[in-house]
C-alpha positions as a printed NumPy array, in Angstrom:
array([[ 39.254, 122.543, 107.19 ],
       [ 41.472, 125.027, 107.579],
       [ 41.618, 128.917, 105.714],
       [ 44.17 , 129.967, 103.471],
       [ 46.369, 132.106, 104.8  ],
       [ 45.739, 136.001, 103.739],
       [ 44.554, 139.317, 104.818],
       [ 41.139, 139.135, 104.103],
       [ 40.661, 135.368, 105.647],
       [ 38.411, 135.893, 108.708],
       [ 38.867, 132.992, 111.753],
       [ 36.467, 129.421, 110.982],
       [ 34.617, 130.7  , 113.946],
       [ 33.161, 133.349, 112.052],
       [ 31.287, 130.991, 109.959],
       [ 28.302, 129.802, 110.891],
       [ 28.086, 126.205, 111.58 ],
       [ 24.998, 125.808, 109.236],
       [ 27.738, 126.859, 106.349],
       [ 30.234, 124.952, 107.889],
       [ 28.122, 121.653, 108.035],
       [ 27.231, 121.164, 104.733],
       [ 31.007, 122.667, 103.625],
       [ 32.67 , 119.372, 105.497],
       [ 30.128, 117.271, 104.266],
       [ 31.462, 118.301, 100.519],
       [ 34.725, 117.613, 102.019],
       [ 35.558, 121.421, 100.952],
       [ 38.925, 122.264, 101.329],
       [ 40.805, 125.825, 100.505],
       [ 38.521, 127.937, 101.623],
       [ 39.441, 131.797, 100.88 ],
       [ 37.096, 135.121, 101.178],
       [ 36.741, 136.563,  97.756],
       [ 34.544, 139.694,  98.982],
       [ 32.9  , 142.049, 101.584],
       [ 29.947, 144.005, 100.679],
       [ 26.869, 145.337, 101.402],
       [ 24.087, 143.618,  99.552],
       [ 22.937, 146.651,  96.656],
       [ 19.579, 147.569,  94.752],
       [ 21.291, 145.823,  91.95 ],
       [ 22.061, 142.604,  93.856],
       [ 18.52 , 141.661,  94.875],
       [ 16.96 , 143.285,  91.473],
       [ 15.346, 140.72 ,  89.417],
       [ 15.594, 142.02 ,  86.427],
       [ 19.291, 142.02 ,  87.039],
       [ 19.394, 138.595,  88.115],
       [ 23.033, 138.169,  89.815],
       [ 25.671, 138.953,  92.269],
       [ 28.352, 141.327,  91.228],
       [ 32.054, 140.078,  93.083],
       [ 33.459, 143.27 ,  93.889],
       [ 36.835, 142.196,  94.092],
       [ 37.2  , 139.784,  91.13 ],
       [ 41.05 , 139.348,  91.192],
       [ 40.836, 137.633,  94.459],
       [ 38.259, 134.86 ,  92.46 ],
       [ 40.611, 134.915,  89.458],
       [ 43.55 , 133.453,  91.627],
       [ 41.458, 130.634,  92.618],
       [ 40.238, 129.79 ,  89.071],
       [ 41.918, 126.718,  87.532],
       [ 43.397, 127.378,  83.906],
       [ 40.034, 125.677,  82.439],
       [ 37.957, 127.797,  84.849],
       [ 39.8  , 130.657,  83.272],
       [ 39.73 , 130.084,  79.338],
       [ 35.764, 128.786,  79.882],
       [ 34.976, 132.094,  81.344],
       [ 37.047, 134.391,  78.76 ],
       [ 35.307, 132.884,  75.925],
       [ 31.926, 134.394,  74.61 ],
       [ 29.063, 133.456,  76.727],
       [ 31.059, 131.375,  78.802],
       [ 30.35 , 129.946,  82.449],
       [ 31.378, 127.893,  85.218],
       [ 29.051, 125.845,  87.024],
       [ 29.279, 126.618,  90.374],
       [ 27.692, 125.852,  93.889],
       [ 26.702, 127.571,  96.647],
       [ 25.962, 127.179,  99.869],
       [ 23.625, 129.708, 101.712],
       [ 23.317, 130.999, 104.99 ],
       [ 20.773, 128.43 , 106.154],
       [ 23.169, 125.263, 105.135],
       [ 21.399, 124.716, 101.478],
       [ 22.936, 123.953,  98.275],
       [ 22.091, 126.011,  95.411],
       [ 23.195, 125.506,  91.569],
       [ 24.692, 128.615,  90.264],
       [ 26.636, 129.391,  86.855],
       [ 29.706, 132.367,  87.229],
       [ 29.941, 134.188,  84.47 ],
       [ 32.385, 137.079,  83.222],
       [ 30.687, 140.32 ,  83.109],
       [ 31.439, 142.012,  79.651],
       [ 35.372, 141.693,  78.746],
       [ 36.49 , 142.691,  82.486],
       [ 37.236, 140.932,  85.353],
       [ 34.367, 141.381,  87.108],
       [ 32.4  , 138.17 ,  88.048],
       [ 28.782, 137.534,  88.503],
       [ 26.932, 134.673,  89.839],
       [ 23.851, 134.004,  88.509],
       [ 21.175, 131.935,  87.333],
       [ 19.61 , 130.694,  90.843],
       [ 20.855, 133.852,  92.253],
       [ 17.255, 135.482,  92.856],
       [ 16.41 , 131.912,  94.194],
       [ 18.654, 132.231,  97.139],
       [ 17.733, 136.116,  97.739],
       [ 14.209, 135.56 ,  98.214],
       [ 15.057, 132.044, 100.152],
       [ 17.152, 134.188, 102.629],
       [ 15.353, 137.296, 102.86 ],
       [ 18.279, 139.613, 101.77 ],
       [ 17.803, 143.236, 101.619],
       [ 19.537, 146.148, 100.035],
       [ 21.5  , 148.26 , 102.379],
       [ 20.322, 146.284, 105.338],
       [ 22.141, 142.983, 104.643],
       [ 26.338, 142.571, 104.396],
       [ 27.665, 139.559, 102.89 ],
       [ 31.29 , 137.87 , 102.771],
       [ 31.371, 135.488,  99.563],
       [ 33.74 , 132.599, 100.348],
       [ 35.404, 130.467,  97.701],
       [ 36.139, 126.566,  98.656],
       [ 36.51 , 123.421,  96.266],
       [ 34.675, 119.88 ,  96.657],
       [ 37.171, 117.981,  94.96 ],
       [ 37.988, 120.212,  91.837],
       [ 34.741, 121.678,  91.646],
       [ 34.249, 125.509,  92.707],
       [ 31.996, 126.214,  95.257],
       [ 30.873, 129.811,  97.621],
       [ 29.548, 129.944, 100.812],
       [ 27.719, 132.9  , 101.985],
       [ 27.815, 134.911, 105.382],
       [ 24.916, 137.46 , 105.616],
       [ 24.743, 139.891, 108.862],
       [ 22.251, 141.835, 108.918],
       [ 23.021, 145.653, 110.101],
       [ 20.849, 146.823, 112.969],
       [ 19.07 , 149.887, 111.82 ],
       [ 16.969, 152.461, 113.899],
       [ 14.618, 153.849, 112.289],
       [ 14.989, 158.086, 112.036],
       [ 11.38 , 158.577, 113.015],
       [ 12.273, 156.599, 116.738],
       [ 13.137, 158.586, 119.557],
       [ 13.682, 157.211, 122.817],
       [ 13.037, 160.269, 125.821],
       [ 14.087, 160.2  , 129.211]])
């Protein structure tokens, strides 16, 4: 499984192999980073309930035409999978948010925040888009950001 080619494709090696297991296993192929971010208040919110893709127009060029016109129309969605930092599956619907082009996922999105621990400001992600077959899937990186607290001081 090779990356398309782009700017913001990172080398295979900077996968995890417990995303790139189960990936294989789906027989994914075209696997392309959609987005870079550091996980917000908003992301993890439950009352919000989803992950807002930054960069949407990267997603939209991977959408087939019927991906497309499903998510344009009211209340539309695309069910979607994705695989998490620890190898699982999760069941996921992408949705248009309002008439932009933003994308969220949601709907099992709170499921695989508390499952993985993420945390607001502490936690940067890289959302990659794949297909099994013609289905769309994600797989997502998390690297948690070293932090030192303010209040520790080391003296010599």
């Amino acid at each position: 499984m090779v990356p398309n080619e782009g700017e913001n494709d990172l080398p295979l090696s900077r996968l995890p192999a417990a995303m790139l297991h189960p990936i294989e296993g789906m027989q994914g192929h075209g696997l392309v980073l959609v987005t870079r971010k550091t996980v917000t208040r908003s992301d993890v919110a439950v009352r919000q309930g989803r992950l807002l893709i930054s960069k949407g127009e990267v997603l939209w060029g991977q959408l087939s035409e019927e991906e497309k016109r499903e998510l344009v129309r009211p209340k539309g969605y695309v069910e979607v999978e994705v695989v998490d930092p620890r190898g699982e599956r999760n069941e996921m619907k992408l949705r248009r948010r309002g008439s932009s082009t933003t994308l969220v996922l949601g709907s099992g999105w709170i499921k695989l925040v508390k499952d993985n621990k993420l945390e607001a400001g502490v936690d940067f992600i890289e959302l990659w888009s794949f297909r099994m077959g013609l289905k769309l899937c994600f797989a997502l990186n998390v690297e948690r950001q070293l932090t030192i607290p303010s209040m520790m001081m080391i003296y010599y």
